[in-house]
N, C-alpha and C positions, 0 to 999 in steps of 0.2 A: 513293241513298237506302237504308237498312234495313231499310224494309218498302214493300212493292207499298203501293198507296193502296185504299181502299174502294172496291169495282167500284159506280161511277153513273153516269148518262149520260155524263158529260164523258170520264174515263180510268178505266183498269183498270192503266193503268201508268206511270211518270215514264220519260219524256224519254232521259234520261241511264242507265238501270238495263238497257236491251233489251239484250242483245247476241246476238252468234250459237248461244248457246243456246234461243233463242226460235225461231229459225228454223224457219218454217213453221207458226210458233202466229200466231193472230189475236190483234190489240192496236186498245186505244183510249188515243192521247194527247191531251193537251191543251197549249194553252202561246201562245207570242206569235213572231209571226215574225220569226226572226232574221234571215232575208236568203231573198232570191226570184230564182229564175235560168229564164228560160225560154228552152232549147233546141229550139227549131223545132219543135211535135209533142208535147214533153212538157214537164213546169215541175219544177222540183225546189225546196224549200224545205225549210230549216233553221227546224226549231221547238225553241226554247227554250223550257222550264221551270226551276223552281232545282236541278233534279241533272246540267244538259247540256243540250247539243242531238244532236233527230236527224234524219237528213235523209227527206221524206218525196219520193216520186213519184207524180207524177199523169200519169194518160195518158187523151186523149182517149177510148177505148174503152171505161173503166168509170164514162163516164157527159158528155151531153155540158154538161149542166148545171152537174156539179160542176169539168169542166175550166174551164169561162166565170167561174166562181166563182172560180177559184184564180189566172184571170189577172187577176182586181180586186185579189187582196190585195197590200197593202203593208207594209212593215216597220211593224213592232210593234202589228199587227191580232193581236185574237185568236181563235184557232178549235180545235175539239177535233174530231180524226181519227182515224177508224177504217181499220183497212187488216191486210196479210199481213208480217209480219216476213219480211223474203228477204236471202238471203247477197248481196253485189254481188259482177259479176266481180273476181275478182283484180287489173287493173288499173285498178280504179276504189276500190280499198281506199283509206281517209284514216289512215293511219297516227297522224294530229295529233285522232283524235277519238278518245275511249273507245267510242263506237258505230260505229267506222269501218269496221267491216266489214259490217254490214246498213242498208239502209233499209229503209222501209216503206212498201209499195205501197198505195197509199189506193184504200179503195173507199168510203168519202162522207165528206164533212168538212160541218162546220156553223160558220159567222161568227158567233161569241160579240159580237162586240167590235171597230169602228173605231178607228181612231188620226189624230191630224192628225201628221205630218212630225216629227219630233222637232228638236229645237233645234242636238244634237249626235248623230254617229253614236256606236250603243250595243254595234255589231260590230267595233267594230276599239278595241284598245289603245292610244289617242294620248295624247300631252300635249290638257287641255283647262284652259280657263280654269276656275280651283277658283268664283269667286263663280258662275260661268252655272252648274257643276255643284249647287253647294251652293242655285240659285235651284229648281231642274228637280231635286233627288233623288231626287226618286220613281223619276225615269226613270233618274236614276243611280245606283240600288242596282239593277237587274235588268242592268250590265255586270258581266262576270266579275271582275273584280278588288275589287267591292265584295262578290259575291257570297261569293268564295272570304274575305274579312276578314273576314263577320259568320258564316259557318259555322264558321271557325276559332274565332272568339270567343266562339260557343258550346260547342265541343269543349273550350275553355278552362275555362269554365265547369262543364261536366256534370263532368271530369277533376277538378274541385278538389270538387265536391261527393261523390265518388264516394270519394277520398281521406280526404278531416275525416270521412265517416260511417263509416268505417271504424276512422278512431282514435278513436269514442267523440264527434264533435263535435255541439251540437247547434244545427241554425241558426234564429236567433231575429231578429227584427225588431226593431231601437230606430227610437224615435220623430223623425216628419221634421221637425214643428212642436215649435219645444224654445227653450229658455231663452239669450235673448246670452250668452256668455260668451267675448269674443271674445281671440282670443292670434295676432298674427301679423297674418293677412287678417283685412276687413272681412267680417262677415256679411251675408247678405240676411236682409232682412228684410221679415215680412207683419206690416201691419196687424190688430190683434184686434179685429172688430166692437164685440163684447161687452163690450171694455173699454178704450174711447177713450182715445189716448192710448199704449198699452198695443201690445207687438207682440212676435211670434214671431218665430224667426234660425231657418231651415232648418239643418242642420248644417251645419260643415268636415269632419266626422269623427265617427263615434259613439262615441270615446274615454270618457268619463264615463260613459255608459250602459253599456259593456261591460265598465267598472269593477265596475260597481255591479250588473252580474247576476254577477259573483263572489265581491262579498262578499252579495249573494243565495243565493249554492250552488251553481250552474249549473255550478262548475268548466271547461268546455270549450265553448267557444260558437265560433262564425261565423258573417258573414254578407255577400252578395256588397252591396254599401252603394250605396247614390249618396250622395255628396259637394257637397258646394256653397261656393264662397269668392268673395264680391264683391272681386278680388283685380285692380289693372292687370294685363291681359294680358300675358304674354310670347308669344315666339312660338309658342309649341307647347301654348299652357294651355288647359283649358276651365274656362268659370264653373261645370259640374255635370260631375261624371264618376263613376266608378264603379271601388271597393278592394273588395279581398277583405279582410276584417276579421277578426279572430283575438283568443281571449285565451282563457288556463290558468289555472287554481289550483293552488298547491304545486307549483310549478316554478322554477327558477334558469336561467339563460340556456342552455347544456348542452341542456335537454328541450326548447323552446322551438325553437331553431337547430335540433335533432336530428326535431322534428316538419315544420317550415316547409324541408327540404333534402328530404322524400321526397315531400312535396306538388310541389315546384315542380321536381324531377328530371321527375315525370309531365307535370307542363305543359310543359317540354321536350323531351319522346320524344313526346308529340300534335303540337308545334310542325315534328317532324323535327329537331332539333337536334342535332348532333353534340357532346354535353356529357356529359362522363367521369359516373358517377354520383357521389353523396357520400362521405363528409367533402367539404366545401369549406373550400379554406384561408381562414383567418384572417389581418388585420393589424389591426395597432393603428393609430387615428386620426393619431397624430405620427407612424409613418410612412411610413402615406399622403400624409401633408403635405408630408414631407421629399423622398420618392422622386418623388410624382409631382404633387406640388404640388393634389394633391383629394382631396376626401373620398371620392370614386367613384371611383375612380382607372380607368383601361385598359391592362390587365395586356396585352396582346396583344403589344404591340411592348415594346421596350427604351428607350431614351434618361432613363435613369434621372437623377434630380438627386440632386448632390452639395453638402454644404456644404462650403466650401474658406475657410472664413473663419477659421481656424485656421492657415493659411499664410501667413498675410497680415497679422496684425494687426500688425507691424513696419513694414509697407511705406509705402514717402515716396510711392505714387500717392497726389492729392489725391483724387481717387472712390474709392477701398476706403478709406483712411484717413478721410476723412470721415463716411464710413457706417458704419465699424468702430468709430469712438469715439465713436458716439452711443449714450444710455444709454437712453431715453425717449422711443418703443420703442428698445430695441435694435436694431443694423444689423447685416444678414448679406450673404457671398457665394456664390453659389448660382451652379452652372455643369452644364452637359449637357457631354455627350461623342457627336456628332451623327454619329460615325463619317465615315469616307474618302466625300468627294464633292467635286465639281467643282461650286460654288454660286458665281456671279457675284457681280460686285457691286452689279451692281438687288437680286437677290434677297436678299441680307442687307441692303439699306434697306429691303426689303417686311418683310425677317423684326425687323427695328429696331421699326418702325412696331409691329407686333402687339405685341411688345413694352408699346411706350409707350400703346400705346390700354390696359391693362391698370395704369395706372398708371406702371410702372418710367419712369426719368426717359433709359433708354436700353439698349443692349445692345451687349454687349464680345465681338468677336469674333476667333479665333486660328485659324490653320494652323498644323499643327506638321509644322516641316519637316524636312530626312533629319537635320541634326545635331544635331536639338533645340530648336532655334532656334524661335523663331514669327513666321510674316508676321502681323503685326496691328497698327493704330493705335496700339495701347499699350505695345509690345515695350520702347521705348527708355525707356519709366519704369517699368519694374520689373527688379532684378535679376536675373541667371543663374541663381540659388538659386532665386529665387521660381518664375521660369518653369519650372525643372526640378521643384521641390515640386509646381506647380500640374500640369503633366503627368503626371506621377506620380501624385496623385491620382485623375488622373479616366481614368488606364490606358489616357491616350491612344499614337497612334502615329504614326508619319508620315506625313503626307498628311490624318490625322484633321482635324475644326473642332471646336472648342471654341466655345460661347456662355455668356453670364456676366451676371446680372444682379444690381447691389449695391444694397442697399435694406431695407428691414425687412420683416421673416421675412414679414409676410401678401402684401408688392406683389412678393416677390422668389418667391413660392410660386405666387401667381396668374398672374405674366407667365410663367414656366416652366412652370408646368403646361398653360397656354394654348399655350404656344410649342411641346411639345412634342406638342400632337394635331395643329397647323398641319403641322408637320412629318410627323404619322406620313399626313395626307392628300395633304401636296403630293407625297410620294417614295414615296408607296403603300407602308407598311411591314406595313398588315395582311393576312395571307394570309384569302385567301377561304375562308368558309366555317367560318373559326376563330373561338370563344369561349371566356370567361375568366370564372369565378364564384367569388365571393368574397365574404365577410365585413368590413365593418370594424367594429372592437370600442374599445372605451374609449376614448370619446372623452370631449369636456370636456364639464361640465354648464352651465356656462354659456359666453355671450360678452360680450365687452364693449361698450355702444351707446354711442360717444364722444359722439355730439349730443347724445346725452338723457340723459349722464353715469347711466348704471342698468346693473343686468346684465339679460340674454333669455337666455331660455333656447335651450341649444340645438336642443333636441329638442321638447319643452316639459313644465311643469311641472311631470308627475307621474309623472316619469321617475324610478328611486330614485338618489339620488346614491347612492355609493362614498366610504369614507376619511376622513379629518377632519374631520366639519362645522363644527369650532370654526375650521378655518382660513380664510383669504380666499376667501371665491367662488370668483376664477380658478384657486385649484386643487381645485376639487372635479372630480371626476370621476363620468361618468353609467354605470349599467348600460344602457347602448344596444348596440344593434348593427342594422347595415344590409345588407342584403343589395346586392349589385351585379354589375351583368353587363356586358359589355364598354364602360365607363365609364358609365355608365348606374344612377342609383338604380332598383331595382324591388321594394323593399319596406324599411321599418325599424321599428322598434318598440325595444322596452325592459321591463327588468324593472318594475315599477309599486311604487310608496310606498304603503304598507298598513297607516299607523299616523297617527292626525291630530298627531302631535308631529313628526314627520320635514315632514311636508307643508305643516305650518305655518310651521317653520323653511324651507325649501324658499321660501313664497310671502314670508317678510321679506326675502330674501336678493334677491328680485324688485324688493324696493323698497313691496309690498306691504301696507296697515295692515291690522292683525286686522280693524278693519272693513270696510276693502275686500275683503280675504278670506271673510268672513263671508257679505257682501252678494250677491258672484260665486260666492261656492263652498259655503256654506254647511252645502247637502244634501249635498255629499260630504265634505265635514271629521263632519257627521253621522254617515253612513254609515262610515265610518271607524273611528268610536267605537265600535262595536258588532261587533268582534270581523273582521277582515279577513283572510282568507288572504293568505300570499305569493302573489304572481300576476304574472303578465306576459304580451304577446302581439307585435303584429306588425301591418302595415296594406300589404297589397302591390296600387300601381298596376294596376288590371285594363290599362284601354287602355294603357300604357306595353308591356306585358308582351305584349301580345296585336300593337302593332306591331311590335316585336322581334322577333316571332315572325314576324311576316307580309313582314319585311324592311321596312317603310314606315316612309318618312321623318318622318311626321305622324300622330298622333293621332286626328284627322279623319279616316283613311284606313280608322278600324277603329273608328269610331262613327257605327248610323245614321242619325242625324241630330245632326251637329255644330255648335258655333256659328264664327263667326268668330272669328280674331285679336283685334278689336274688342269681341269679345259679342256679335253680331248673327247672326239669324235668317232669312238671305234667302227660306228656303221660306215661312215666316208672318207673316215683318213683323215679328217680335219684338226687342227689344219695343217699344211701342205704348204710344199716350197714352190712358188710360182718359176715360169720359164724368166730366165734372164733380160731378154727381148721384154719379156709384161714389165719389168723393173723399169729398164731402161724407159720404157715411154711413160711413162708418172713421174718421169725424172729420181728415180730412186737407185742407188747404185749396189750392185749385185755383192753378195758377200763373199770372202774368195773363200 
């Protein structure tokens, strides 16, 4: 900890902060016992608070009382002790504690606090079942691994605020109760007493608000947000979570990328990350798409995709030829170069499989052998020429594999791009310890929704387009850009539309009627009107960034108190069926 505590009864000092500079000064700690050892004569206990543990000693001779006392206590009792800071012998050093070379000889302790047996042990680092954990949190934010995530995620925090006030930023709260206007996920929503019928959507995002303190004047704002999206969970999602929020006036993407790379180098060097500092390279969206078949691409490893469908559009294979001469979508072929290994043939059905679950209707696999030659299913329907083009191409060599997936550009970009992290996990391509940050820049401003024959936006809709507006949707292009770290989104944002003529064209192009526009957007098409700065900002994942940093697989691991997979609430019961009567008055009618 940074500062001793206020001397009161309980401590005069944390846990974790003594060391053998104290030695032979008097201390009072407090805390919960971490583990109790009684060696015949004396008891030794670890007490835990949130800066460590230290180990305290009790000896029958200063006191017989407080000995009889300290043989009742059990794990995670709480009591606050006073005693003498002493060096231990040299082979009694804990080299694995930051206090490991003093304990503290207690001369009285006082039982604050019983505990009943905890469910799960809170001293040892095990796999435990995540629901019993997420049931019992309380008891499982005082183990070290939840401790060291939520300290981290404040150092995360303090670091970014510490940053933005420095460039001038200033942080302002937008409002939690606020207007549907939903794009994407479902909003939650509350009930308006006041006006039955009538209901508030917690935010997705303070996107609009933080518009609108720009064309306010505010020029530079932030704020650390919580988020909310009635959204099917995926694995790793929460219903409410928590972005660091960001926006400028009179800025073009340049100042923007150039502010948001010195903020998050910091969150870096707190994290302990080993990451070069800025410029971060840039790529353009197409070819992220091309190379590594995503929009987040993971620069770390190699197995780059290649388009080879340029070699091929002659060839009598019925699968390239089939797929090369379709127009609507077009067909591509799309191949890795997975380098020299010895891959059986289970494992290229497993690596098949991944493939097809992604769509692709299969995966074409080649050895290239000493003369050129390729052991592969397909060898005897394609020409010498072609095999030697296609080698050539993808700068294979002998002994290399080749994989190949034909198909149109999005199921032939997703199965390769999928295929190729399978890969970088199954052969351990990433060196430990290594990370990759990068930008992706110009991507499209829309996508196409084949169900619902309409364009979405990519990003969304008040994003500035780039280029032609008089030409087709699908080729507009967005002023976006995304930050990303070793495949992984952890922030994007865009330049923003500051004129209600762009914005409006913008929301027809959606599909859009002026009145629909009007009705959903209204106040910002308003606000627009009235004289708008260029402006743009940024929205970066707190928990995303803060598990990254913590190395954790999950989300949950670095928020403290998470919901399920499902939305659910195992500490509260959340959520829960209200009494009938709370229905009735929000005007809502009970369900039978």
């Amino acid at each position: 900890m940074k500062r001793a505590p206020r001397s009161n009864p309980y401590r005069d000092a944390w846990c974790g902060d003594l060391s053998a500079q104290q030695a032979g000064s008097p201390a009072r700690v407090s805390g919960w016992v971490h583990r109790r050892r009684d060696h015949g004569g004396l008891i030794f206990i670890d007490l835990r608070d949130r800066s460590g543990i230290l180990q305290l000693v009790i000896h029958p001779e200063n006191g017989a009382e407080q000995f009889a006392a300290a043989e009742r206590l059990r794990g995670e009792y709480v009591v606050s002790v006073g005693g003498d800071v002493v060096l231990r012998d040299e082979r009694n050093i804990n080299p694995d504690l930051p206090t490991g070379e003093i304990e503290l000889q207690a001369t009285s302790m006082e039982l604050l606090a019983e505990s009943l047996t905890p469910p799960f042990p809170l001293d040892e680092d095990i796999p435990l079942d995540e629901t019993l954990r997420l049931r019992h949190r309380t008891l499982d934010l005082r183990r070290k691994p939840m401790v060291d995530a939520l300290v981290l995620r404040n150092d995360v925090v303090q670091s970014i605020r510490t940053s933005l006030v420095a460039e001038d930023f200033l942080e302002i709260e937008t409002p939690i109760l606020t207007r549907s206007t939903p794009e994407g996920a479902r909003d939650f929503l509350v009930p308006a007493r006041m006006a039955p019928g009538s209901f508030y959507a917690l935010p997705q995002s303070p996107q609009l608000f933080k518009q609108l303190l720009m064309i306010g004047g505010y020029e530079r704002y932030f704020q650390i947000a919580r988020c909310f999206r009635d959204e099917d969970l995926r694995a790793d999602r929460q219903p409410e979570f928590t972005q660091l929020d960001l926006e400028m006036s009179f800025v073009e993407e340049d100042d923007v990328i150039d502010v948001n790379e010195r903020v998050m180098y910091e969150v870096f060097k707190v994290g302990g990350l080993d990451v070069p500092p800025p410029p971060y390279a840039r790529m353009s969206y197409d070819e992220a798409m091309l190379r590594f078949g995503s929009d987040r691409p993971d620069t770390r490893f190699g197995l780059d995709i290649a388009d080879v469908s340029d070699h091929l559009r002659a060839s009598e294979f019925k699968v390239f030829a089939s797929v090369l001469h379709r127009s609507d979508p077009p067909g591509v072929v799309r191949a890795i170069n997975a380098g020299t290994r010895e891959v059986p043939r289970s494992e290229l059905d497993e690596l098949t499989e991944v493939a097809k679950r992604f769509g692709a209707g299969g995966l074409v696999w080649a050895f290239v052998q000493d003369d050129g030659s390729w052991r592969s299913p397909i060898a005897k329907f394609l020409s010498g020429e072609e095999i030697a083009a296609l080698t050539g191409a993808l700068d294979a060599r002998p002994g290399d594999l080749l994989l190949a997936v034909a198909d149109t550009v999005a199921v032939a970009a997703n199965a390769l791009g999928t295929l190729r992290l399978e890969l970088a996990a199954r052969w351990d391509l990433v060196a430990a310890g290594g990370h990759d940050v990068l930008w992706i820049v110009d991507f499209p401003m829309f996508e196409r929704n084949e169900q619902a024959g309409r364009w979405d936006a990519l990003h969304h809709p008040f994003t500035a387009p780039s280029g032609d507006l008089d030409a087709d949707p699908g080729a507009w292009r967005s002023r976006a850009y995304d930050l990303v770290m070793d495949g992984t989104e952890i922030g994007g944002g865009s330049i923003r539309i500051n004129t209600p003529e762009v914005q409006t064209k913008v929301f027809e192009a959606l599909g859009m009627s002026p009145a629909e526009a009007t009705e959903r957007f209204g106040f910002l098409l308003d606000a627009l009107s009235y004289g708008a700065p260029p402006h743009g900002g940024i929205a970066f994942g707190l928990d995303r960034i803060v598990a990254l940093l913590a190395g954790r697989e999950s989300i949950r691991e670095v928020i403290a108190f998470p919901k399920t997979a499902s939305g659910a609430d195992p500490l509260t019961g959340a959520p829960a069926p209200v009494a009938a009567r709370h229905l009735r008055e929000l005007g809502l009618r009970p369900q039978s």
